[in-house]
N, C-alpha and C positions, 0 to 999 in steps of 0.2 A: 504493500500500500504506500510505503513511503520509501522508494529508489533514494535516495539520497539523504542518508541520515543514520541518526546513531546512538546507543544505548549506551551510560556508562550507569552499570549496576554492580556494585562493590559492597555489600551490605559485612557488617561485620559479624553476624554469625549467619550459619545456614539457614534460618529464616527470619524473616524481619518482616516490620512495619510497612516499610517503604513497597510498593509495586509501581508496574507502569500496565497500561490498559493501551490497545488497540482494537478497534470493531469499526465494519464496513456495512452499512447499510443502503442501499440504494443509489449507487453510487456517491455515499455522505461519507468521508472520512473522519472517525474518530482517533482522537490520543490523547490519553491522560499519563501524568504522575501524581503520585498518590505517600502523604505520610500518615499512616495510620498511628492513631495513642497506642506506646507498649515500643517495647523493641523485645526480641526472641519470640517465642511462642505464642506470649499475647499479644503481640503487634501481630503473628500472623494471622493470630485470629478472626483479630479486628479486621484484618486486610480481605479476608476471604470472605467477610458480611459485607463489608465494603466494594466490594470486586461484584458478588452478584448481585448486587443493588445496581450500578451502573450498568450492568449489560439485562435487569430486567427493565431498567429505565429505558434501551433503547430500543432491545426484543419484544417484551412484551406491550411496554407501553407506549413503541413508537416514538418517541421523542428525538428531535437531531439537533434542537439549540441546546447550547451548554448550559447554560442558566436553567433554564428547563430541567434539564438532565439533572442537574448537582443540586436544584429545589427536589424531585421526586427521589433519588438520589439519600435525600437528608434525610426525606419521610418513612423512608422504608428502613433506614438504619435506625432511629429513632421507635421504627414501631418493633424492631427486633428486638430493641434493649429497652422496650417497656416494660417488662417483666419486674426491672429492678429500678427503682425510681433514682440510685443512687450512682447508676452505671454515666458515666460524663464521656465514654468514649466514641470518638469519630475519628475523622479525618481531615488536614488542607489536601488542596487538589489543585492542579493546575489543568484546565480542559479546553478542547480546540474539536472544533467541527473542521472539515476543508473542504470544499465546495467547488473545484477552478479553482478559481483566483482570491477567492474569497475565505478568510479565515475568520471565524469566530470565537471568540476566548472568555473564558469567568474562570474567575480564581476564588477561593477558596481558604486564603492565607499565602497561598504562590504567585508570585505574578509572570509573568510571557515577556520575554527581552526578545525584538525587532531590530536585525543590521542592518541597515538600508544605506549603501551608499555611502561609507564609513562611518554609519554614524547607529549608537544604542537607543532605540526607541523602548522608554519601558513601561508597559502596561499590565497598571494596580489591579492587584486582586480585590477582594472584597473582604472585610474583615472580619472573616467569620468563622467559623470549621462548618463542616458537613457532619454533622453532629447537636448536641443539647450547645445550645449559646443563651446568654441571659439577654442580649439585644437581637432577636433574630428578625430577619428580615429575607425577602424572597433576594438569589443571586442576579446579577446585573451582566449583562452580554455585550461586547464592544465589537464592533465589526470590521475587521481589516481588510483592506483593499492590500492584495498583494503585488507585487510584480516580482520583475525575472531577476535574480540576482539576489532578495531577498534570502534571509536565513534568522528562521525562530529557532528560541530554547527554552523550554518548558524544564522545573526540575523540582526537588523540593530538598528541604536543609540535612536530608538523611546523612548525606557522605561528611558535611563540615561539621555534625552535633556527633560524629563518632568518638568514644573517647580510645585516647593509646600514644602512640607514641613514646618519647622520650621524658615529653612532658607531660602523659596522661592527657 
């Protein structure tokens, strides 16, 4: 779906919080990244209620704006952890439809960096998680006109929040 492009997934144990999502509907390209609450086991967790929230968002429910998607998205993660009033876990997200030329974006807590020409185009996410927020509100969709030469980078804080090194 995407000839030209590139995954850099280094997660620091064998599973994690962090995923990336791709899905092709009707000629609508999707791509997300994704940092779930948790790292090891319960991030995967998270990741995997989160993962089929988004592709029932687009399978079953049809949805192709991203705003869209990561509003139904919240709903269905939210109604998975209603069991426990006390579960706060979600995700940010970074999400892109591509249509042509046309790229659509809602974030999530991540935001989409645009090269255009030598230059960083950056477009804010919305402040929110996909998940329980105390100020919530429906996500907001921005519409990019692309052209030829352009290059997006979607990502989320997984790889720079790792702890190790030298200095821990």
């Amino acid at each position: 779906l995407f000839n030209d492009s590139f995954v850099l997934y280094l997660p620091k144990d064998i599973v994690a919080g962090d995923f990336y999502w791709i899905d092709s509907i009707d000629g609508c390209n999707f791509i997300a990244v994704a940092d779930c609450t948790g790292h090891g086991v319960p991030g995967a967790i998270v990741s995997v209620v989160c993962n089929n929230a988004l592709n029932r968002s687009v399978r079953q429910y049809g949805l192709t704006m991203p705003n869209e998607i990561l509003d139904k998205t919240k709903e269905l993660v939210l109604d998975t952890f209603s069991q426990n009033k006390d579960v706060k876990d979600g995700m940010d997200a970074a999400l892109c439809s591509l249509n042509e030329d046309k790229l659509y974006f809602s974030g999530a807590n991540n935001p989409l960096w645009l090269f255009r020409e030598g230059e960083v185009i950056t477009y804010r996410p919305d402040r929110q998680p996909v998940g329980k927020y105390e100020f919530e509100k429906s996500f907001s969709c921005q519409e990019i006109d692309l052209i030829k030469g352009d290059t997006f980078y979607i990502f989320s804080d997984g790889f720079a929040d790792q702890f190790g090194g030298k200095k821990k």
